[in-house]
N, C-alpha and C positions, 0 to 999 in steps of 0.2 A: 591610511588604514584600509587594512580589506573589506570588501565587501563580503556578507554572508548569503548563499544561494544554498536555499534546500531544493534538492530534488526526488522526486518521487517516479520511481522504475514500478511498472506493472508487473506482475509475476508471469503474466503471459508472453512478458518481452524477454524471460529466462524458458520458460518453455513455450515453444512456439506454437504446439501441435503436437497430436501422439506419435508422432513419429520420433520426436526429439526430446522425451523422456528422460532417457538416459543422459547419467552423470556429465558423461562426456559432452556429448550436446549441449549440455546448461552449460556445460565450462565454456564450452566455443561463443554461445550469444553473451555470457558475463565479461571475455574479453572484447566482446565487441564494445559494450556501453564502457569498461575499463579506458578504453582508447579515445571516448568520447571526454569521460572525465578527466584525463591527465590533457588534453587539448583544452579543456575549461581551464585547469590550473596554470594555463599560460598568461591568463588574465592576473587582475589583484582580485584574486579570490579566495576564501574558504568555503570549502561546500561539507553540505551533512548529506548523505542519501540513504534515502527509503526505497522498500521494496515491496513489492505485493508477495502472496505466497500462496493463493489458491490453487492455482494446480499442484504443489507441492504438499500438500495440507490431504488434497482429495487423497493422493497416493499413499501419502501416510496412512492414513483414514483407513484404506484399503485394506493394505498391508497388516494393519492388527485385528482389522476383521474376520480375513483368512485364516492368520495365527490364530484365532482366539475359534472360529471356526474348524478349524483341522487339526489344531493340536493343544487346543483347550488353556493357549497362553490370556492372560490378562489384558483385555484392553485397552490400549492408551488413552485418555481423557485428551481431549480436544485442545486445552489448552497446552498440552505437555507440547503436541503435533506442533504448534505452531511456534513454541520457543526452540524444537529441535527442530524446524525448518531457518526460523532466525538464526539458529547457529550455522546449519550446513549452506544456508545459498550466502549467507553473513560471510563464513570461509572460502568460499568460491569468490565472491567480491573483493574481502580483504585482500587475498593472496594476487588476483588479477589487479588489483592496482596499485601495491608495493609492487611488483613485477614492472608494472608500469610507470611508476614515478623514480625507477634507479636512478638516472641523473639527480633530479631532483630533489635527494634523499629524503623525501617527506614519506610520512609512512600511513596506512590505513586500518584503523580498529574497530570492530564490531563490537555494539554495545544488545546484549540481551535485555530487550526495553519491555518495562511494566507499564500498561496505559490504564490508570482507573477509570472507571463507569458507574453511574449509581444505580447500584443493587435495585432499587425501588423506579431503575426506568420501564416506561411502560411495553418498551422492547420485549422485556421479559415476558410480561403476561399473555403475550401475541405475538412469537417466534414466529420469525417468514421467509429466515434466511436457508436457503438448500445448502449440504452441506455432503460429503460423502459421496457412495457407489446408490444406485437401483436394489430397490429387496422386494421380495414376492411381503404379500400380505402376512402369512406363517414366517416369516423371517421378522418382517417389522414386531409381529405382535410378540416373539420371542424375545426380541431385543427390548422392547417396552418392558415384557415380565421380568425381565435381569437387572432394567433401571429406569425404573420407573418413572423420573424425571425426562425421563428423552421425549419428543416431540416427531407427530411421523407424518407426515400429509401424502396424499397420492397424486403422483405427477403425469396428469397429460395421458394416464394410460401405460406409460412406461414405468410404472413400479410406485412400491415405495419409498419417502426420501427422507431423511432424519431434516429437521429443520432447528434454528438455533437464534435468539436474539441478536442483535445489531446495533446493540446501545450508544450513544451519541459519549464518543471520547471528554474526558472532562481534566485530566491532568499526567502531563509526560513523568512518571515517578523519577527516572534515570535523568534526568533533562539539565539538572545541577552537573552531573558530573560530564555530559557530553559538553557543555559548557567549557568548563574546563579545559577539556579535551582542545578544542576547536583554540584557545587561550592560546594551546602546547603546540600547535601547527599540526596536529593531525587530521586525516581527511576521516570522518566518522560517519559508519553504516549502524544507522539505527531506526526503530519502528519496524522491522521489518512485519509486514502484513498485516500494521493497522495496531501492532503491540500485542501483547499478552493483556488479555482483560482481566481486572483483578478489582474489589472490592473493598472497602475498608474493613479492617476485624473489629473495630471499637475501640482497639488498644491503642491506638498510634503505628499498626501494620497495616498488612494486607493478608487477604486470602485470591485465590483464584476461583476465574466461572469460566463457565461452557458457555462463551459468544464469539461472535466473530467481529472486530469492529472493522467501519470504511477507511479502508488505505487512505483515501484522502484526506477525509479527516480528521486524521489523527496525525499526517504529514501535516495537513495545515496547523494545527495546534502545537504540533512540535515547531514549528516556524515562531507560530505566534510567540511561546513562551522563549525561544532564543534571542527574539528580536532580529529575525533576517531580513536582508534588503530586499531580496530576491525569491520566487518561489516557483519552478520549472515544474510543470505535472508533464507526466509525457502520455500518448493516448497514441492511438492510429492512424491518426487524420495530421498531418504536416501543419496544418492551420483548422481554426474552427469557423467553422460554416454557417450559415442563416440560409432559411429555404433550402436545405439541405436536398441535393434528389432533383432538386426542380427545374425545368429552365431555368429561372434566373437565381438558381445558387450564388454564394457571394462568399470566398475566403476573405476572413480578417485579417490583416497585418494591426498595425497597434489601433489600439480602441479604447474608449472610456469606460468606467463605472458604468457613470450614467446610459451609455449606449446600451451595455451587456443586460444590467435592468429591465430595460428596456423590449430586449431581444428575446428574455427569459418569462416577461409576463407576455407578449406575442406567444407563446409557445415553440420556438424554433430550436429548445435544447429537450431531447427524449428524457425522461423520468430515468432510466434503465442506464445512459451511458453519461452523456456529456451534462445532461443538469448537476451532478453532484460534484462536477468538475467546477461549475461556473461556480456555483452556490460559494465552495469553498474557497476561489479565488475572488469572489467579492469579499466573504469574510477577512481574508488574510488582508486586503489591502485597508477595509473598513476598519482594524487593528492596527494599523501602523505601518503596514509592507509598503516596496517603495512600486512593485512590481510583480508581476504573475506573466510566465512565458509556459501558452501551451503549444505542443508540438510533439514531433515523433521521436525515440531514441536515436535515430540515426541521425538525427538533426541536432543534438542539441548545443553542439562546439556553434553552428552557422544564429543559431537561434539567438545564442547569448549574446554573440557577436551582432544581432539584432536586423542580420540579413533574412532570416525567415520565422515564419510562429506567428501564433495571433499574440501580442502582448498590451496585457492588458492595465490601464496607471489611473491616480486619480483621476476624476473628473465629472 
């Protein structure tokens, strides 16, 4: 029986830097991770992958501000941004690993994934997530008069910044059918950027909000609710570190629970990057995972194969 590996790709490992923006660029680093994924499936594996989409999100953002600034177009609402970025880097993925698994004839489908959140999290009433371009103070206050719900803090001196809730993921809606999916032998690109945040209507629906929720979070959760063996976050750092910075920095190769615990009330993971890396790869194995391998994109065929990565197992 295969084992199941969810992996989560950062959106910054699709755009690297402003320079690599463009389409094309994002094609180039999605076939790089494409090559890494079809080298996994050389294993007994199924994998599901996640993607981050903040840089893709910000440029959307952008782009209907302009329009809606110079030619008086309608604004796209935040969540629209973020299922039409799950569809476009979703297409650039799908196609880079059907392209890539010809022999194989196994094929890759992107699922446009709902993640609900509850309406009444306290996220809401205390929005702190940055979100968008810089606006002069007259630009936020205009944007506030047109929607009144928007939220606008000032950053640093450099402008003002629309801010947006971050609510704690609480169920994958699509998660039955990826299921499925993964049943049928397909490799499934889903969650991208942490889901489309959506609410209950009352009915036995949904409605959509203006949040952003954590990529990893919501990868872990999707983990949780498939019952995967495996759960790869990928980050910048080839292994995770303790005493980061310091003389006696120390990469991890495999480590316990209890160790990382351990390492996390020391204070040696930042608030800002790798705590919510750890957090969620305690959570996944605390639920049943058999495993958590962190490591770089370019690493992840060697990682699996259990020659690099911090990985991390009961204990």
């Amino acid at each position: 029986m295969k084992e199941l590996v969810v992996v989560a790709i950062g959106g910054n490992s699709i755009i690297k830097d402003n320079s690599s923006q463009s389409i094309e660029a994002q094609e180039k680093a999605v076939q790089e991770v494409a090559h890494q994924i079809s080298n996994m499936l050389e294993g007994n594996y199924n994998i599901v992958l996640t993607h981050g989409n903040g840089p893709q999100v910000g440029l959307d953002l952008r782009r209907a501000e302009i329009a809606h600034t110079v030619e008086g177009l309608p604004l796209t609402p935040l969540t629209n941004c973020v299922a039409d970025t799950q569809g476009g880097i979703g297409y650039l993925v799908q196609q880079a690993l059907s392209n890539a698994l010809t022999k194989s004839k196994r094929q890759a489908i992107t699922v446009i994934t709902q993640v609900e959140v509850d309406k009444n999290d306290p996220n809401f009433t205390a929005p702190t997530k940055p979100i968008g371009a810089f606006f002069t103070q007259e630009q936020a206050e205009e944007f506030k008069r047109t929607n009144p719900d928007w939220h606008f803090i000032e950053d640093s001196g450099r402008g003002y910044r629309r801010v947006v809730a971050s609510p704690e993921p609480k169920h994958v809606v699509e998660s039955s059918a990826i299921r499925t999916l993964i049943r049928n032998d397909f490799i499934v690109v889903a969650a991208g950027g942490g889901g489309i945040p959506v609410v209950s209507n009352g009915k036995g629906g949904y409605q959509s909000i203006d949040a952003v929720i954590d990529k990893d979070l919501s990868t872990t959760l999707l983990a949780k609710e498939l019952r995967a063996d495996i759960l790869i976050i990928t980050t910048g750092v080839e292994k995770v570190c303790v005493n980061f910075g310091k003389p006696e920095q120390k990469a991890l190769g495999e480590t316990s629970t209890t160790d990382m615990q351990r390492y996390m009330a020391e204070g040696h993971f930042p608030a800002g990057s790798m705590l919510p890396k750890i957090e969620a790869s305690l959570s996944f194995i605390a639920n049943g995972g058999k495993r958590v391998i962190i490591t770089t994109p370019e690493k992840l065929t060697e990682a699996l194969r259990g020659e690099t990565g911090t990985h991390i197992i009961q204990g």
